[in-house]
BAPAMAR-535604 format. One line per field, with one value per residue (C-alpha): residue number from 0; residue in three letters; x, y, z. Coordinates in steps of 0.001 Angstrom, whole numbers, plus 524288, in hexadecimal, padded with zeros to 5 digits. Example, Ala and Ser with C-alpha at 12.3 -4.5 7.8 and 13.67 -1.06 7.14 Angstrom:
2
num	(0;1);
residuo	(ALA;SER);
xx	(8300C;83566);
yy	(7EE6C;7FBDC);
zz	(81E78;81BE4);
END
This chain:
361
num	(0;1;2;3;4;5;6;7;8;9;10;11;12;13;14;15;16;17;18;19;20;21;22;23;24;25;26;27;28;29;30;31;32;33;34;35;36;37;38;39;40;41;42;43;44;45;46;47;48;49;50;51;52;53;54;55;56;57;58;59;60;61;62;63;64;65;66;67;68;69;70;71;72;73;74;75;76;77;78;79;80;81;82;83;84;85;86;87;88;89;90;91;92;93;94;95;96;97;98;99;100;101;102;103;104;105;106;107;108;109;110;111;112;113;114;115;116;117;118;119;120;121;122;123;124;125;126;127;128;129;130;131;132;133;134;135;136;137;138;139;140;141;142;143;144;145;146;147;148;149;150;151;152;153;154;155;156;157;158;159;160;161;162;163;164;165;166;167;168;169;170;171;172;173;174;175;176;177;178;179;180;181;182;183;184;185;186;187;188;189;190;191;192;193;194;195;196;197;198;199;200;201;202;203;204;205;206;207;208;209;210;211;212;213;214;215;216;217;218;219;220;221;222;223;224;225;226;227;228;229;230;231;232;233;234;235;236;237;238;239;240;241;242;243;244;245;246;247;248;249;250;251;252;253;254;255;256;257;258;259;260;261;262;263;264;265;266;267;268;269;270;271;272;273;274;275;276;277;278;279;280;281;282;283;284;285;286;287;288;289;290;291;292;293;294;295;296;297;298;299;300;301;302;303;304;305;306;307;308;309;310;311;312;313;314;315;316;317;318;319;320;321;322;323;324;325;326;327;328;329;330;331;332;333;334;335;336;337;338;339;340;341;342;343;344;345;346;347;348;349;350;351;352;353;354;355;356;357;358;359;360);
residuo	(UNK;UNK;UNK;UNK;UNK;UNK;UNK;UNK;UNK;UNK;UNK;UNK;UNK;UNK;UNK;UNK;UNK;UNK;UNK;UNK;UNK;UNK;UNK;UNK;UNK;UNK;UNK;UNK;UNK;UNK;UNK;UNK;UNK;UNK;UNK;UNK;UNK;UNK;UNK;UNK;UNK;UNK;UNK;UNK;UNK;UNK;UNK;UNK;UNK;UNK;UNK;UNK;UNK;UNK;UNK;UNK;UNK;UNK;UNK;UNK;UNK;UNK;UNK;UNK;UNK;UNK;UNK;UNK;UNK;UNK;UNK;UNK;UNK;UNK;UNK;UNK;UNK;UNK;UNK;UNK;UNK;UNK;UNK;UNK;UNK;UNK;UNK;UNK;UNK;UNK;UNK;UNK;UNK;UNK;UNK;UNK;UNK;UNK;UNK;UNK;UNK;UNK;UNK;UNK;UNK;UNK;UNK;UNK;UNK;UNK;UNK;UNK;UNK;UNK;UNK;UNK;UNK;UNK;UNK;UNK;UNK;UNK;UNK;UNK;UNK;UNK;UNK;UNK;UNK;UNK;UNK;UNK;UNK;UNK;UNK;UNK;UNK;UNK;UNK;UNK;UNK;UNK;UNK;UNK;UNK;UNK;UNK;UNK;UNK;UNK;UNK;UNK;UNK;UNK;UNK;UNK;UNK;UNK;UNK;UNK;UNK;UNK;UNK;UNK;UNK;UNK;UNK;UNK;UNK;UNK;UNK;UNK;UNK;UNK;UNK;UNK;UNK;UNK;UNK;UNK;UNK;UNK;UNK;UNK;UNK;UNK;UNK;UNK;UNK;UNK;UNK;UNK;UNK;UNK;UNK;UNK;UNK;UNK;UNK;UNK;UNK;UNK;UNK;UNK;UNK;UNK;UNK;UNK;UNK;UNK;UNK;UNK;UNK;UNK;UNK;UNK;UNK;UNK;UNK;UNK;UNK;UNK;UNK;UNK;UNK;UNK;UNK;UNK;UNK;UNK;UNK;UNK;UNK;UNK;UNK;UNK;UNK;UNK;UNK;UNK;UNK;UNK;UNK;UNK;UNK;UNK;UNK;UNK;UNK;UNK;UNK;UNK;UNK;UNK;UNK;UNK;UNK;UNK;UNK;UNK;UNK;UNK;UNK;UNK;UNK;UNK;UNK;UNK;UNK;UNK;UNK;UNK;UNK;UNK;UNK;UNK;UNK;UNK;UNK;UNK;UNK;UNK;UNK;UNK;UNK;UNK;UNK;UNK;UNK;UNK;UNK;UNK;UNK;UNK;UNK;UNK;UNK;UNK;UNK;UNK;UNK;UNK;UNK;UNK;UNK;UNK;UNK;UNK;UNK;UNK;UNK;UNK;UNK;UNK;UNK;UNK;UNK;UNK;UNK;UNK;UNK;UNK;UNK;UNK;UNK;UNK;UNK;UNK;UNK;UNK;UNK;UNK;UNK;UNK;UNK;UNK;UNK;UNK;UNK;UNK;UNK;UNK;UNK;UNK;UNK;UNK;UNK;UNK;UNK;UNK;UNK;UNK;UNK;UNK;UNK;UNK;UNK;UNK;UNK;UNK;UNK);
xx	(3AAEC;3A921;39DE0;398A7;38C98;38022;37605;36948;361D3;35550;35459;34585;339E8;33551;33D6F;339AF;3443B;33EF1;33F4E;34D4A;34EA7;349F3;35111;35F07;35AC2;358F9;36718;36C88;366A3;36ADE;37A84;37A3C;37505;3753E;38173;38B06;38B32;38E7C;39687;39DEB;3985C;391D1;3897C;37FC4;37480;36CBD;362A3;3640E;35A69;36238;37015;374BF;371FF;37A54;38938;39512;398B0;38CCB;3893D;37D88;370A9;366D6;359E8;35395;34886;350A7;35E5F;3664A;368A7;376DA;3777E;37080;36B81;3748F;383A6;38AEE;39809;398CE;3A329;3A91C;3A9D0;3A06F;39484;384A4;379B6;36E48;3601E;3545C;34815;33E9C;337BF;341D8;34D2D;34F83;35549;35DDE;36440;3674A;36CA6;37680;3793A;37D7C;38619;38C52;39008;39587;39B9D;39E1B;3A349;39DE4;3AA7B;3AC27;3AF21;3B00E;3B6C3;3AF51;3AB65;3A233;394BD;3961D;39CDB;3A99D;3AE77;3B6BB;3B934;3B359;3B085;3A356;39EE3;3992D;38CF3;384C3;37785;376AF;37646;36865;3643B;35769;34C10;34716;354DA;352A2;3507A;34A4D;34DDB;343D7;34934;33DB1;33395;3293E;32FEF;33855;34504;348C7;357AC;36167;36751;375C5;3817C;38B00;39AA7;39717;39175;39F28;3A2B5;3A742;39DF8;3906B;3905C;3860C;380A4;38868;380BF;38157;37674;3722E;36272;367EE;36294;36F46;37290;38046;38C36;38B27;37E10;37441;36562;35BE1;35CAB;36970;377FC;38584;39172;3A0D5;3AC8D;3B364;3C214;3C1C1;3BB65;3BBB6;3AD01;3A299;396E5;389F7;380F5;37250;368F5;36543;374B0;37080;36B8E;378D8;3758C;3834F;3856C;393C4;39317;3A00A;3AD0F;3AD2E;3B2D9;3A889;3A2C3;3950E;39000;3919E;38D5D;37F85;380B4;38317;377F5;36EC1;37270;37027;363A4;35F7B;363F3;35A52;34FD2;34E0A;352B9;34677;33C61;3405B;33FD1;3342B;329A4;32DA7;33B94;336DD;335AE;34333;3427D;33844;339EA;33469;3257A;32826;32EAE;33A35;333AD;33935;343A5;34955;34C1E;35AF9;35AB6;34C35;34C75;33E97;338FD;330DF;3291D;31ED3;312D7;308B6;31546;31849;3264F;32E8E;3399F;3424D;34CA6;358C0;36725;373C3;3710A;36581;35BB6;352F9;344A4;33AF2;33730;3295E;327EE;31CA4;31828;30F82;30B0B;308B3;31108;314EA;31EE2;324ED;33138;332B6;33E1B;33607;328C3;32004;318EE;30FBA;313F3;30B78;30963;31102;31905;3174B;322C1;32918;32D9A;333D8;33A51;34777;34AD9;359A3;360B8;36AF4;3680D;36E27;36FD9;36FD5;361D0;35C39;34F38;34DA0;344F0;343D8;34E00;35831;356C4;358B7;34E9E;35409;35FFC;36246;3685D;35E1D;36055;35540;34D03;349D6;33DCA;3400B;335F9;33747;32E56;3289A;323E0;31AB4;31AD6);
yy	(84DFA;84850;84A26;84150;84090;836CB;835F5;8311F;82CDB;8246F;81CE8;81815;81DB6;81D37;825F4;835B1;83FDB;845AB;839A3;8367A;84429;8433C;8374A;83DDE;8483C;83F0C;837FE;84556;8495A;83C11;83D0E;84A2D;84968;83BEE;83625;83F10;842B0;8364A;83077;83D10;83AB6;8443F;844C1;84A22;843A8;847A2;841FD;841D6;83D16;8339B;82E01;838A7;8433E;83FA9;84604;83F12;83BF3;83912;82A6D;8262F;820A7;81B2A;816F1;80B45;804A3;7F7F1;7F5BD;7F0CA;7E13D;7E4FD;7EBCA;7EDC6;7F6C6;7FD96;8018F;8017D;805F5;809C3;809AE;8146A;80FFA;81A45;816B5;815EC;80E4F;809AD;80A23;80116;80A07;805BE;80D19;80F0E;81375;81F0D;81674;80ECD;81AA5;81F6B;813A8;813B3;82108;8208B;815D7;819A7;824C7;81D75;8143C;81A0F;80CC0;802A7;7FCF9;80645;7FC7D;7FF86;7F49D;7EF4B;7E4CB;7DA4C;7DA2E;7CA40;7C362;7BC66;7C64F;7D0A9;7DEB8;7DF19;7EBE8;7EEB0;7F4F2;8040B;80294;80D5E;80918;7F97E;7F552;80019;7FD2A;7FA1A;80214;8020B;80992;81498;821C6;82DCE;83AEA;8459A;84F97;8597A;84FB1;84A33;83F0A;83877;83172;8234F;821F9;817D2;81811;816C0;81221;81A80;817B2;81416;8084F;80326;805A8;7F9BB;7F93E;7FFE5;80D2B;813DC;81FCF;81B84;81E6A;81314;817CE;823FF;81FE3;8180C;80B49;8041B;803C4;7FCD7;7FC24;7F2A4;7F0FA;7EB0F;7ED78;7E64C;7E7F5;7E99A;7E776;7E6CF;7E3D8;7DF95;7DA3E;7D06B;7CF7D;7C459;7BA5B;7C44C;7C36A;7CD84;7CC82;7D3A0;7D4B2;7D5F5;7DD13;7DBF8;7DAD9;7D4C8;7C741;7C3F6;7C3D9;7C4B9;7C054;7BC66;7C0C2;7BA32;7BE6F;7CCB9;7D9D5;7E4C2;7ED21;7F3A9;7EDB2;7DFEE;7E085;7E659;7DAB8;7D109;7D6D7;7D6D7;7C8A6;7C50E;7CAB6;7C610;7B7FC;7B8AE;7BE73;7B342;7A989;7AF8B;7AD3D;79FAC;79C66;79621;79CC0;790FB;7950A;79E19;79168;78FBF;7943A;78E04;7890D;788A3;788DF;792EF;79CB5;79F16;79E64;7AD3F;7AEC2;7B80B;7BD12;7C2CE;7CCB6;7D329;7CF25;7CAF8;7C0D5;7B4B6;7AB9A;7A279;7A921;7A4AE;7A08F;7A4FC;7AC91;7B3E0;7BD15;7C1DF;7CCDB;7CA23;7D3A0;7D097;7CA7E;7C43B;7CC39;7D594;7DA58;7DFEE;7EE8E;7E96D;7E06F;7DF2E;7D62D;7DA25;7E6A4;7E267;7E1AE;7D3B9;7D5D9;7E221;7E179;7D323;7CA30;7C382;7C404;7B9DA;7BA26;7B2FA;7B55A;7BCF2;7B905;7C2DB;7CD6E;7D4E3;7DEA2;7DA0F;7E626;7E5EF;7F190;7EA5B;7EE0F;7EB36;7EDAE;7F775;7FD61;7F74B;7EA6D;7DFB0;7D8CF;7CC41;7C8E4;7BA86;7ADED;7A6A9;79CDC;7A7DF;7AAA0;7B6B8;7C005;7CA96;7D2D2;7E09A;7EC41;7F35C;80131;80260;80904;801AB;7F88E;7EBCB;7EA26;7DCD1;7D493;7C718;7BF69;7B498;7AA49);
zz	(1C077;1B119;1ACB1;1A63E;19BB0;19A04;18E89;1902B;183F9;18038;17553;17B05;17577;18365;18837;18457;18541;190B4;19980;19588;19824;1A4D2;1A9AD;1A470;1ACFB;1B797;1B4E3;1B5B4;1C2A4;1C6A4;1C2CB;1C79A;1D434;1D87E;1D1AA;1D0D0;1DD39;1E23C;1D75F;1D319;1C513;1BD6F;1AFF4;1A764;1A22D;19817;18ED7;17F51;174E9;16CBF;16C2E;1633A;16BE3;175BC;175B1;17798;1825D;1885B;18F56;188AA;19088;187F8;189DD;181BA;17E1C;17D4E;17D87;17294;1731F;1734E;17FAE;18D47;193C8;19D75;19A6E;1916D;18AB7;17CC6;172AF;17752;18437;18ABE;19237;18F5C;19519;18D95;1965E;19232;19375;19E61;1A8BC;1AFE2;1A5E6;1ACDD;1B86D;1AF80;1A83B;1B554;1B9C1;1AD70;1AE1F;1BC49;1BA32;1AD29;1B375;1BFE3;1B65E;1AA25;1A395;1AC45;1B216;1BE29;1C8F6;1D8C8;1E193;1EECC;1F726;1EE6C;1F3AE;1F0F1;1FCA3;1FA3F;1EF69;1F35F;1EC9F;1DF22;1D5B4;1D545;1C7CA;1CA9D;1C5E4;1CEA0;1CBD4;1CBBF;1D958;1D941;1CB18;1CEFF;1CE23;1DB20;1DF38;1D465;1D7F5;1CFA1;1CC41;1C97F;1BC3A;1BDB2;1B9D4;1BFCF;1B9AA;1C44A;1BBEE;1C29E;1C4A7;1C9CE;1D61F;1D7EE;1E202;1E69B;1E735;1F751;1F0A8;1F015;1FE1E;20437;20F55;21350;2187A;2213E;21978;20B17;2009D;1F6A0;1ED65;1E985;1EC21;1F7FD;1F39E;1F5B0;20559;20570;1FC7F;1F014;1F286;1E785;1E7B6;1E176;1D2CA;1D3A8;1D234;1D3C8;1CB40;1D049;1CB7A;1D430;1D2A9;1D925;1CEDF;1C426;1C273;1C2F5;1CB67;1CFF5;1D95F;1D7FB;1E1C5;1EBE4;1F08D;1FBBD;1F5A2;1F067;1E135;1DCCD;1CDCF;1CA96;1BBD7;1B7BF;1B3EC;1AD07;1ACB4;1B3D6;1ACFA;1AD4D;1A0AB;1A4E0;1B255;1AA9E;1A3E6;1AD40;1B581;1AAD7;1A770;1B6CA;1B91C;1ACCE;1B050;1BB9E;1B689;1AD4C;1B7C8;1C0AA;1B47D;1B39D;1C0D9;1C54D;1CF78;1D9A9;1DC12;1E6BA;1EEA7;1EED3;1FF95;2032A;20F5F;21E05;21BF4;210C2;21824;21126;20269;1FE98;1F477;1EE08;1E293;1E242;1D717;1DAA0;1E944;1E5EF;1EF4D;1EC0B;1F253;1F02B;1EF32;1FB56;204E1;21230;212E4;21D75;21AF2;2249E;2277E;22CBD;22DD8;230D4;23F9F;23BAB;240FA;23A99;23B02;22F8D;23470;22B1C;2213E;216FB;20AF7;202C9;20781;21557;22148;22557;2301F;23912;2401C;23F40;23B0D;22F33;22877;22109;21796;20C87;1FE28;1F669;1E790;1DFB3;1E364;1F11E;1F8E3;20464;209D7;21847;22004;227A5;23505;23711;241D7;23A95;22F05;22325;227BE;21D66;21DDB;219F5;2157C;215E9;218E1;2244A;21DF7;21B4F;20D4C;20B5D;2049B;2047C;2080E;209B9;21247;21C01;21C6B;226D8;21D65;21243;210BA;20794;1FED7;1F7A8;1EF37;1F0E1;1E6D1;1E8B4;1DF21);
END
């Protein structure tokens, strides 16, 4: 098995020695005990104090206050054609060193490609870029590791090569946390890059999978540097396209005596509403039956084993969080209004509760 060797350096003031120590330490337990057993790859990791420290041969990892105008923060190639990732600092760098460290060492050079079905209907086979952390980039799917500390060190989750299999598979393992629950699946936060032969054009879907938010990015070669680009440049797009909007386009569904005045939001799976209004959401799977197990808003119960709930906005941000009974586990289910909208989409394990968030405008 090669061997191979990763350098972790700060060039942040905010960063002392023996944190970056401790989160190296952390990236080793992680390649060592979590990765390599299920991707055959092996490495060190260890922490140095500046750029000229670290040997040859070593793929850099560098922390930083800000990132050069030039580049971005993620992956990169240098002249020599080897690998290194730049990390902005925040609170949670630890999380995003691990998440390029586990996929430059997946994917060395950023073009590895595996061929499968396309989660978009009408396309056929297309090569998916192996990128082991995107589809469970977000935060909420992060996991920690403890070095002898009382320090806990955040780290990214990561798919396995069943993430690829063609169809779902009782008792596959398709993350190493377990967030992900079927093949070429994309949480919240998340996302996936592919290559269609077909048209010639790359595309990518953002989480949740289930909402459809597929991006057709144009015609290009795959690589890993521009599908960080592209999804950069897209979630950027509607970030700003959010600002601008104004409060009133949550009254886009308004319809039935205000019923069916939900929307939302495909890239945070945030739902909106106008504040003061009466709403009902409702569960439905594949036949078109399905019951909440409990439902709440707010902090209080508001239905129990019941097809739908209602509900009156609150002013500002309050969970929805519902436990779904389906009649098999890991049926595809539907939250939606009582004029079929849907909410919400999503795979019930028969153990998870939803917890979503409702703004009232």
């Amino acid at each position: 098995m090669l061997l191979r060797q990763i350098a972790l350096i700060s060039k942040s003031k905010k960063v002392t020695h023996q944190e970056l120590s401790r989160v190296s330490a952390a990236l080793q337990r992680q390649v060592s005990k979590d990765l390599r057993p299920i991707w055959q790859i092996d490495a060190t990791v260890d922490a140095f104090p500046s750029d000229a420290d670290v040997p040859l041969g070593y793929w850099k990892i560098t922390v930083m206050d800000k990132i050069p105008a030039t580049g971005a923060s993620g992956f990169h190639l240098d002249k020599q054609g080897q690998p290194f990732a730049d990390v902005a600092w925040s609170d949670t760098w630890s999380l995003s060193a691990s998440h390029e460290c586990l996929e430059m060492l997946v994917d060395p050079f950023g073009r590895q490609i595996m061929p499968g079905p396309s989660p978009k209907e009408g396309q056929g086979r297309v090569n998916f870029l192996v990128e082991v952390c995107d589809p469970v980039e977000s935060p909420a799917n992060a996991y920690t590791i403890n070095t002898g500390t009382t320090a806990e060190v955040q780290v990214s989750d990561f798919y396995t090569p069943e993430f690829f299999s063609p169809v779902r598979s009782a008792g596959a393992r398709y993350s190493f946390g377990g967030n992900l629950r079927s093949p070429r699946q994309v949480l919240k936060g998340g996302y996936l890059s592919w290559f269609d032969p077909a048209d010639g054009h790359i595309w990518q879907l953002f989480g949740p999978a289930e909402m459809g938010n597929f991006q057709d990015q144009g015609a290009g070669s795959l690589s890993r540097d521009i599908t960080d680009h592209f999804a950069r440049r897209t979630r950027a797009a509607h970030a700003a396209k959010s600002e601008k909007m104004p409060a009133g386009r949550k009254l886009r569904l308004m319809a039935d005596g205000g019923q069916c005045n939900l929307t939302s939001d495909p890239f945070t799976s945030l739902l909106s509403g106008p504040a003061g209004a009466q709403t009902t959401v409702q569960i439905k799977d594949s036949t078109g039956n399905a019951i909440f197990q409990s439902i709440s808003y707010g902090g209080s119960q508001i239905g129990s084993n019941t097809a739908s709930a209602s509900f009156s906005i609150k002013k500002g941000n309050a969970d929805l969080s519902y436990v779904p009974a389906a009649p098999v586990p890991g049926d595809a289910l539907k939250l939606t209004d009582p004029c079929g909208n849907i909410l919400d989409s999503f795979f019930n394990d028969g153990l998870n509760v939803r917890d979503l968030q409702v703004a009232g405008k």
